[in-house]
Structures are given as structure tokens and as C-alpha cells.
C-alpha positions as CSV (number, residue, x, y, z in Angstrom):
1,X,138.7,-118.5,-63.9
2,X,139.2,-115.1,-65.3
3,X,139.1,-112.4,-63.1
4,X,137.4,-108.9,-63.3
5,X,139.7,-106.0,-63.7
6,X,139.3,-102.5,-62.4
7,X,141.1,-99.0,-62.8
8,X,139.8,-95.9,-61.4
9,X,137.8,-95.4,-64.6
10,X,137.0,-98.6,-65.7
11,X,136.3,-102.6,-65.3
12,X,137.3,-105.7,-67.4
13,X,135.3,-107.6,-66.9
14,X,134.0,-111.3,-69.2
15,X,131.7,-110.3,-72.4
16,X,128.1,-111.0,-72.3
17,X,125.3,-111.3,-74.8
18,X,123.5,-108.2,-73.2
19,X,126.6,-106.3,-74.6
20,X,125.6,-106.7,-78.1
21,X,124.3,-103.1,-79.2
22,X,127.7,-101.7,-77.7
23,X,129.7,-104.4,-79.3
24,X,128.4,-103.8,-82.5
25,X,129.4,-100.1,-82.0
26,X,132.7,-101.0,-81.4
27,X,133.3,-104.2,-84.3
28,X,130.5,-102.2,-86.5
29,X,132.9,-99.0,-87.2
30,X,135.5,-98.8,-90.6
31,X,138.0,-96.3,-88.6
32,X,137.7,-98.9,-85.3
33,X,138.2,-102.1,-87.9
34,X,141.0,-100.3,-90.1
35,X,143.3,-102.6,-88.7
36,X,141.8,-105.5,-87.2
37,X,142.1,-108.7,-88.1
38,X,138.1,-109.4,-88.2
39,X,135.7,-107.6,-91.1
40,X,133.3,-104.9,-90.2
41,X,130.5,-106.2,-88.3
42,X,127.3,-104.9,-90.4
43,X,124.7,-106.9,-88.2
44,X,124.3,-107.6,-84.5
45,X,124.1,-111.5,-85.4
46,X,127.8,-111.2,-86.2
47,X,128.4,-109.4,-82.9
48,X,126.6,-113.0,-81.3
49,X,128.5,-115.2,-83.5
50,X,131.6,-113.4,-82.5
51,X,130.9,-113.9,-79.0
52,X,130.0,-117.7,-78.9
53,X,133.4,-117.9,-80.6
54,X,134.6,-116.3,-77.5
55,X,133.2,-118.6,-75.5
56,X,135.0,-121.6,-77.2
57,X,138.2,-120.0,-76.9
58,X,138.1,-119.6,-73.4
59,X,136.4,-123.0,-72.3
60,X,139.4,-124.0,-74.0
61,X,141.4,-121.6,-72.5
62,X,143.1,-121.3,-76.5
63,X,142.2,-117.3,-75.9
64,X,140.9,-114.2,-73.1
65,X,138.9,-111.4,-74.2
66,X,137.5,-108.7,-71.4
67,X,134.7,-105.8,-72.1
68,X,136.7,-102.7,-71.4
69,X,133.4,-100.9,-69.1
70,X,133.8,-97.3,-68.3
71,X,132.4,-97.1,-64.6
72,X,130.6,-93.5,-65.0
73,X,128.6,-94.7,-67.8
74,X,128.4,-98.7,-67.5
75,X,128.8,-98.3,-71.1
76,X,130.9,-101.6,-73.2
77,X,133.7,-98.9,-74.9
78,X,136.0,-101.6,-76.1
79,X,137.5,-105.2,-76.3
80,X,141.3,-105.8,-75.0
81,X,142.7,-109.9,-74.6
82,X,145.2,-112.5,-74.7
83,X,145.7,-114.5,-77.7
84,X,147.8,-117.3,-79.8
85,X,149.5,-118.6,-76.9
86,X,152.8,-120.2,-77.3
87,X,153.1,-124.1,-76.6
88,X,154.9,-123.5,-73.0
89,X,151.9,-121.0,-72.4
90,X,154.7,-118.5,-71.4
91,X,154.2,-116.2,-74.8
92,X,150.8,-114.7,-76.2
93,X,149.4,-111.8,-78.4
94,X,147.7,-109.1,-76.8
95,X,144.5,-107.5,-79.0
96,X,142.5,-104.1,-78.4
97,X,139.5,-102.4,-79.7
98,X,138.3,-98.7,-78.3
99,X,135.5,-96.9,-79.5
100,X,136.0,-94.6,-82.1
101,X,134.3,-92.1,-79.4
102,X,137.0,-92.9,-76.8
103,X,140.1,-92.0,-78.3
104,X,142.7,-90.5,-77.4
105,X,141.7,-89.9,-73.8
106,X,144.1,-92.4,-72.3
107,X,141.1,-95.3,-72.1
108,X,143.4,-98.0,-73.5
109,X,146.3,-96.8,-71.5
110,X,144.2,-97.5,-68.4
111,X,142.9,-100.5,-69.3
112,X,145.9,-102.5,-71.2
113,X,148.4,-102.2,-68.2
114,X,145.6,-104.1,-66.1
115,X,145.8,-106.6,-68.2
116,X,149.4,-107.3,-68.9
117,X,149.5,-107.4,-64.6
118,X,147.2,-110.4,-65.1
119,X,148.7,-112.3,-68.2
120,X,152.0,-112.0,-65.5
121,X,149.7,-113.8,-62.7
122,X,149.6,-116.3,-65.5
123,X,153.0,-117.0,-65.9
124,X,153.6,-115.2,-69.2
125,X,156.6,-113.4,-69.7
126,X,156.9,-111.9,-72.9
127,X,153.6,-110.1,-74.4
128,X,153.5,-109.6,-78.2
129,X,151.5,-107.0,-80.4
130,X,151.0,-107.1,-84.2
131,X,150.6,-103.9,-85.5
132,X,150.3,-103.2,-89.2
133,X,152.7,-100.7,-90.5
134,X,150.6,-97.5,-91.0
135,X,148.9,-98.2,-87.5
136,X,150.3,-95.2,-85.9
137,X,148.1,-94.6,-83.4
138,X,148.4,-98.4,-82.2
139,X,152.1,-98.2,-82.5
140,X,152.5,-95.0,-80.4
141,X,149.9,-96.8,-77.7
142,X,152.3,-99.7,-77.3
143,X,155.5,-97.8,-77.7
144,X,154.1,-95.6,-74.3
145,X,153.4,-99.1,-72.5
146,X,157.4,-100.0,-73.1
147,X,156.9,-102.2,-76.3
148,X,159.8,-103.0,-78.6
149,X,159.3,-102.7,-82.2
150,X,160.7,-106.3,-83.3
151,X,159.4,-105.8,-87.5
152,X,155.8,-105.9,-87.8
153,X,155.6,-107.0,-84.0
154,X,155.8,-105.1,-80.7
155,X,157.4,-106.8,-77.8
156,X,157.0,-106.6,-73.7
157,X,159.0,-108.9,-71.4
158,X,157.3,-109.1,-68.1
159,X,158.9,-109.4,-65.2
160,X,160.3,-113.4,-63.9
């Protein structure tokens, strides 16, 4: 079961259908999708497709994906989860979107370290980030949370 995460600004919590119009203000933005791995979204039936995917992954448990909630406003502002799992289930990718609204005001900061507490709970130990080259912004985010640039990847070892 996944769990619902909370900071003093803000809840992970599992992505529902009802989030659509603020998913679609997220996944519907060039500057968010610059360097994501999935196209601009330019309908809200690819915001429900996305989702149903979503819900796949996890029955399978192949991938996570929280709503990043900010508490004063209820408001979806962004996407964070854990993804390609190694085979021993002890290495994954982490992957975060934030409203182009919501920069730099220490949102993803907040939300990212909540999750790397719960990928340790599930016996992960080393957290990985692919961040494209002229990503700077992403770079500089996971450089803060102790990443280690590897190449194109960024690397956390949690604790055994």
C-alpha cells in the first residue's frame, strides 16, 4: 500500500481522476515538459490515459507516482515517483514535475526528501536521477538533496 506523505506545506498523496484539470496544467506546459521524458499533454484525455497507465504500474508495483498537494490551496502542483526498479528491488529512478507557477520556492525540496524517506522504508538503497545535460535547474535541485553526478545520472545512497 502506498502511503500519504506530508510536509508542513504539502501532501503526497496517490493521483486521482478528479486531479485532471491540475494535471494537465502541470504535463500541458513546454517549460514544465522541456525535459521530460513524456510529450506535451495538449488534451485532458491524455492526462486520463496517463493516469490509467499509472494505475498499471502500481497494481504491478513496476512504478509509484504521488500528487505533490500544497495544503493552503488543496491545489495538484506537481508529480514526484519511483521508477525502473532494479531486479533485487534495491535500486530505482526517482521522477519530478512542479508547476511552472511553483518554482523556485523550495516546493520540490519539500516534497522529494519525503519521498526518498519512503523508498528507504522500502528497502532501496541507492536512488538514481536522469537529468539531461542542460537541465540546470534539475541538476542544482538534486545536487542540494546530496546527489552525485555519475554522467548523465545523479546518484543517492540511502542509508543500510
Amino acid at each position: 500500500m502506498k502511503p500519504v506523505l506530508s510536509s508542513h506545506r504539502l501532501v503526497l498523496r496517490s493521483l486521482a481522476h478528479s486531479d485532471a484539470e491540475d494535471l494537465f496544467e502541470i504535463y500541458g506546459n513546454e517549460q514544465v515538459m522541456e525535459f521530460a521524458s513524456d510529450p506535451v499533454f495538449t488534451s485532458i484525455k491524455m492526462v486520463h490515459q496517463m493516469l490509467e497507465s499509472v494505475a498499471r504500474l502500481e497494481a504491478t508495483e513496476e512504478s509509484f507516482e504521488w500528487a505533490i498537494v500544497e495544503k493552503a490551496s488543496n491545489k495538484v502542483i506537481g508529480t514526484c515517483g519511483l521508477h525502473s526498479f532494479n531486479q533485487a528491488r534495491s535500486e530505482c529512478e526517482v521522477g519530478c514535475l512542479l508547476h511552472r507557477a511553483y518554482w523556485k520556492k523550495g516546493f520540490m525540496s519539500e516534497a522529494l526528501p519525503l519521498l526518498f524517506e519512503h523508498a528507504e522504508t522500502m528497502g532501496i538503497r541507492q536512488l538514481r536521477a536522469d537529468i539531461d545535460q542542460p537541465n540546470v535547474r534539475s541538476q542544482r535541485l538534486f545536487g542540494k538533496l546530496a546527489f552525485v553526478p555519475v554522467g548523465q545520472l545523479y546518484r543517492l545512497d540511502l542509508p543500510s
